[in-house]
N, C-alpha and C positions, 0 to 999 in steps of 0.2 A: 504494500500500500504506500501511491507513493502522500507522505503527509509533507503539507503547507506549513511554515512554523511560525508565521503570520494570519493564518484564518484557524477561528474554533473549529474545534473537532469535541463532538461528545465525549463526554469520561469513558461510556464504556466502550469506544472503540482507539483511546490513548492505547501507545505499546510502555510497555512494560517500565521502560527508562524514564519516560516520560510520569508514570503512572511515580515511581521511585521518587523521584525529584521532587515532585508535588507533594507524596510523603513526607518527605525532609523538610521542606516547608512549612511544612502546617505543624510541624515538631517544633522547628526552632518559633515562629509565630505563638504557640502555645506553652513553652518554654519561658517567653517571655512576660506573658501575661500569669505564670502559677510554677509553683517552686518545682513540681513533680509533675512528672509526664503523665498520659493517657494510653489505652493498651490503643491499639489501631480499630477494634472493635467500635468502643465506643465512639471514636469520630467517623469513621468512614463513612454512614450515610450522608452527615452532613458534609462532607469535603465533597464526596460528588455532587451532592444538589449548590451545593456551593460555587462550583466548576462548572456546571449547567447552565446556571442563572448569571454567573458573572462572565460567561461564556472566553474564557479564559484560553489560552493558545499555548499551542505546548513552548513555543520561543518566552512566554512568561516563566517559566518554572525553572531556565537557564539560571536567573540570579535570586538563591537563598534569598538573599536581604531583602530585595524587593518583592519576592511574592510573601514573604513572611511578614511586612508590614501592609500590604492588600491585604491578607488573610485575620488579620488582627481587628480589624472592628466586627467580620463577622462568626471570629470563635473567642468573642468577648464573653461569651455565657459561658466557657469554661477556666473563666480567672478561679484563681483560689482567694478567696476577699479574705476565707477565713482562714489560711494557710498560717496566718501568723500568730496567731493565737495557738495553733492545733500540739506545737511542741516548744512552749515558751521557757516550759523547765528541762534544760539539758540534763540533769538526771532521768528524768522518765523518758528522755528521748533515748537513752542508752538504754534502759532497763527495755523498752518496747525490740532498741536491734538487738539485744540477745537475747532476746522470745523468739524470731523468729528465726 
């Protein structure tokens, strides 16, 4: 397939590299908004409706930084507001990594 890297192409006919990169994106994007990452699970429907709707081009997903600052106002709803409160005593933060 030959792919335009200037016209959208739907998510679900992205190749693989393509599909990768926009991963990494939405990592670092999400990264930045919460201290601990998300499994792929739980974002992935919204990354494609995301990629759908913002109809996005695989030549977007060339540079981290800039598709990870597009991608930040719409995976604002996985900040962590309350991340900072969650392990505010370094004792119990230690006691919880040697529980698991």
């Amino acid at each position: 397939m030959n792919i335009q890297p200037n016209k959208h192409i739907p998510f679900a006919q992205l190749s693989t590299s393509h599909r990768f990169l926009y991963m990494v994106s939405a990592t670092v994007a999400i990264g930045l908004l919460r201290p601990w990452s998300l499994n792929a699970e739980e974002i992935s429907e919204d990354l494609m409706r995301i990629w759908d709707e913002q109809k996005y081009t695989p030549e977007d997903v060339l540079s981290f930084s800039r598709m990870a600052d597009r991608l930040k106002p719409h995976l604002a709803k996985y900040s962590g507001q309350d991340a900072c409160t969650r392990f505010t005593d370094y004792t119990k933060r230690q006691r919880r990594k040697a529980a698991n």
